[in-house]
C-alpha positions in Angstrom: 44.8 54.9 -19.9 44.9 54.6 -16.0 42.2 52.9 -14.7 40.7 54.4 -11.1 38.5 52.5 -9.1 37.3 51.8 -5.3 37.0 48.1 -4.6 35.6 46.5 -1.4 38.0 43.6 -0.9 36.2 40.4 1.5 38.2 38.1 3.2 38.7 36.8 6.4 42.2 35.7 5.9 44.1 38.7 7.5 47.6 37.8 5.8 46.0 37.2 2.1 43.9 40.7 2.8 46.9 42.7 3.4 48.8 41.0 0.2 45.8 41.3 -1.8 45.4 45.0 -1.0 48.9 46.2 -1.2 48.7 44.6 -4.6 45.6 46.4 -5.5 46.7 50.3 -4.1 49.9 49.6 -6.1 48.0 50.0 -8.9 46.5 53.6 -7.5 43.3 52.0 -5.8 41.3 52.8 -3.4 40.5 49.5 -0.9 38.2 49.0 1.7 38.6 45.5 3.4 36.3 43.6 5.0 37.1 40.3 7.5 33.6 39.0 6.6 30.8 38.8 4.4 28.9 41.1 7.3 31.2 44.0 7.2 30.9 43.5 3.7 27.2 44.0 3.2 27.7 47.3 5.7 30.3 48.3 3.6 28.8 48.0 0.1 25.4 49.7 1.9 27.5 53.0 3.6 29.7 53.2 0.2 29.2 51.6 -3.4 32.1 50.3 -5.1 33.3 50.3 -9.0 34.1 46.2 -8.1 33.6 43.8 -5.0 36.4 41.7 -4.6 35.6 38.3 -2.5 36.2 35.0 -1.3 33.7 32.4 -0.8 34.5 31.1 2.5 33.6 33.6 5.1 32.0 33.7 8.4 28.8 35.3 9.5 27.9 35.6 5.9 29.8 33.6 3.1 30.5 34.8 -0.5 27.6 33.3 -2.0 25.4 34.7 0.1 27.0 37.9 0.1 27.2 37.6 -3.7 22.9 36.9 -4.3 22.3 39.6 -1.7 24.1 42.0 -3.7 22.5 41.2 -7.0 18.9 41.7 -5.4 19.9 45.9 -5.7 22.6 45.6 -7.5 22.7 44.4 -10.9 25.8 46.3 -12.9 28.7 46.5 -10.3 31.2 43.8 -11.1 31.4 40.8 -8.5 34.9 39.1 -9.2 35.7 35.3 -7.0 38.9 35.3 -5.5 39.3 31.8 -3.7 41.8 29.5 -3.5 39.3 27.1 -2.1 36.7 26.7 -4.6 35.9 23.9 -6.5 34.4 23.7 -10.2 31.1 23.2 -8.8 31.2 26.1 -6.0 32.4 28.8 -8.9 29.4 27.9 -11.5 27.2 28.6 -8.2 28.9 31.9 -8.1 28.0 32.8 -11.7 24.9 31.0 -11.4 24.4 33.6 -8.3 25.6 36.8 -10.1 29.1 36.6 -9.7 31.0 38.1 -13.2 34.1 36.7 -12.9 36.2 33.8 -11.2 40.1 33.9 -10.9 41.8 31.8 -8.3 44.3 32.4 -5.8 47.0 31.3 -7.3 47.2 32.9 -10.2 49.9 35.4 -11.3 49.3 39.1 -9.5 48.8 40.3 -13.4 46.9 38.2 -14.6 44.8 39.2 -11.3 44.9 42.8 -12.3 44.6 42.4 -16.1 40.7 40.3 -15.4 39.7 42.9 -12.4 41.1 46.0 -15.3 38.5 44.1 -17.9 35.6 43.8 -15.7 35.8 47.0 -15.1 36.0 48.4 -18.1 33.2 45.9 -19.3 30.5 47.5 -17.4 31.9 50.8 -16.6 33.8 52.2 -19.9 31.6 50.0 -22.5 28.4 50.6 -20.8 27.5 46.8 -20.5 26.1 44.7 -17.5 28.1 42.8 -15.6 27.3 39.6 -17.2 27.6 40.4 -20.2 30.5 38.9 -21.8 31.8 40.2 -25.3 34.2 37.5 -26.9 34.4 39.2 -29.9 33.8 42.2 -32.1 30.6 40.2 -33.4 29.9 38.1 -30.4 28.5 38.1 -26.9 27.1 36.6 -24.3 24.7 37.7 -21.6 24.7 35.1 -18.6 21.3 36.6 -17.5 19.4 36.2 -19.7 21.3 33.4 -21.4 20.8 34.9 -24.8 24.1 34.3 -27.0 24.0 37.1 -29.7 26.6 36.7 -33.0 25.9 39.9 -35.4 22.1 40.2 -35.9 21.6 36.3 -34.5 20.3 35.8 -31.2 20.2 32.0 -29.4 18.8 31.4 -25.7 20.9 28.5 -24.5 19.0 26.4 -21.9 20.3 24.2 -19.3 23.5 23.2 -19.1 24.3 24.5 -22.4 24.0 28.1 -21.1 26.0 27.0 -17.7 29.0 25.8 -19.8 29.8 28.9 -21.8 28.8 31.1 -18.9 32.1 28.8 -17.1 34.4 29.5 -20.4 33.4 33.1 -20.3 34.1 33.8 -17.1 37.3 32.0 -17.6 38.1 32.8 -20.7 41.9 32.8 -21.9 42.2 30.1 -19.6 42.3 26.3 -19.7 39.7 24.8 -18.2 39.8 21.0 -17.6 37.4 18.8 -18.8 37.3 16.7 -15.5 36.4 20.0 -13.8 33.8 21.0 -16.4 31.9 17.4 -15.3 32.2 18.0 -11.9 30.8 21.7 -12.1 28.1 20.9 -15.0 27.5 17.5 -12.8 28.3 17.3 -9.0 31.0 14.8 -9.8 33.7 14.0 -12.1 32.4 10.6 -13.9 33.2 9.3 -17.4 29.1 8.3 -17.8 28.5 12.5 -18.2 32.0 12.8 -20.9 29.7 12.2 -24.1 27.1 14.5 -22.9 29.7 16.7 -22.2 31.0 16.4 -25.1 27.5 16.9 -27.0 26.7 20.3 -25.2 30.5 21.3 -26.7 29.6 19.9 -30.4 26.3 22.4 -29.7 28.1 25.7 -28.6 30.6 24.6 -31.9 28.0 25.2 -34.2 26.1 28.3 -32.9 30.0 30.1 -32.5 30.9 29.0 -36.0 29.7 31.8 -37.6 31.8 33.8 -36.1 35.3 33.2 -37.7 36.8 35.3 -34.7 36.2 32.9 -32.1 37.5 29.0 -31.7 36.2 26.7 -28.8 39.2 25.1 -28.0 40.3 21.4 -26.7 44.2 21.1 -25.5 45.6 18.8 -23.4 42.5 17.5 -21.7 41.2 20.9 -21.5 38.8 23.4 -23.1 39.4 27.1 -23.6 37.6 29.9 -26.0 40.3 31.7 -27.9 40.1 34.7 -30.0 41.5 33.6 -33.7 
């Protein structure tokens, strides 16, 4: 089935806009661009979109901003990162802010379109919220509220536990390095934090195992949540 959607597209970067949005109306979209976080914020206001599209650096208003100021009236639209800038550590602030996905710059144009097609669906054809994440047919997670639910059991995570699924979720399918996991979780990359890291992981391992479905992954140096 054809997915049809409008999204507002921020970013200042004229020559990435223009490939961005040709990619996007190849795909039989409607896009509205926006050079800053600003225009953005008029635009959203004169015309709501089925998904905002955004970097985080931008001037008059950056994407972080941008992104908490739509989640004060906005709860269910999906809010997807698209930087080739960002850090570990600025992309768990987007989440933290309301953001519902991350996927970086240079990543394949599908694999762009496949995670903008799923966030869509996610809160528009399945009903859900934006941050609500379902990793399988038993399993989900809602970064709000932080409650991880597995068929009739329902968890709050706290603290960092709840930051480091809501990373994998939002990244989920892809490798995400450890390193960058103690820098986001952390403020900096340091071996001191790997066996709390690694205790948090041990954690999440045993409130997923119930779910046969799921497996929280480490490869090469990395950790990914993978469907079984």
């Amino acid at each position: 089935m054809t997915v049809k959607m409008t999204i507002l597209l921020a970013e200042d970067d004229r020559m990435s806009a223009e490939a961005t949005r040709e990619l996007l109306e190849s795909q039989g979209w409607s896009t509205e661009w926006a050079s800053d976080g600003w225009k953005a914020w008029t635009l959203y206001q004169r015309r709501k979109p089925d998904l905002v599209l955004l970097d985080l650096d931008m001037p008059k208003v950056d994407g972080l901003t941008l992104i908490r100021q739509l989640r004060e009236t906005d709860k269910r639209t999906p809010i997807v990162l698209y930087s080739g800038k960002a850090g570990t550590a600025e992309e768990v602030k987007a989440l933290e802010a309301g953001a519902s996905d991350v996927v970086g710059k240079g990543a394949e144009p599908e694999v762009l379109i496949a995670r903008l097609k799923a966030a869509y669906k996610r809160c528009h054809a399945e009903g859900e919220e934006p941050h609500v994440y379902r990793l399988s047919a038993r399993t989900t997670y809602n970064s709000a509220s932080r409650r991880l639910r597995t068929g009739e059991e329902e968890t709050v995570l706290k603290g960092k536990e709840g930051t480091l699924l809501h990373t994998l979720c939002a990244r989920r399918g892809e490798a995400v390095p450890q390193e960058a996991l103690l820098k986001g979780l952390w403020g900096e990359s340091v071996l001191s934090k790997k066996h709390a890291l690694q205790n948090i992981i041990c954690g999440l391992r045993k409130k997923l195992e119930t779910d046969e479905g799921i497996a929280l992954i480490f490869r090469d140096g990395s950790y990914i949540i993978e469907a079984k």
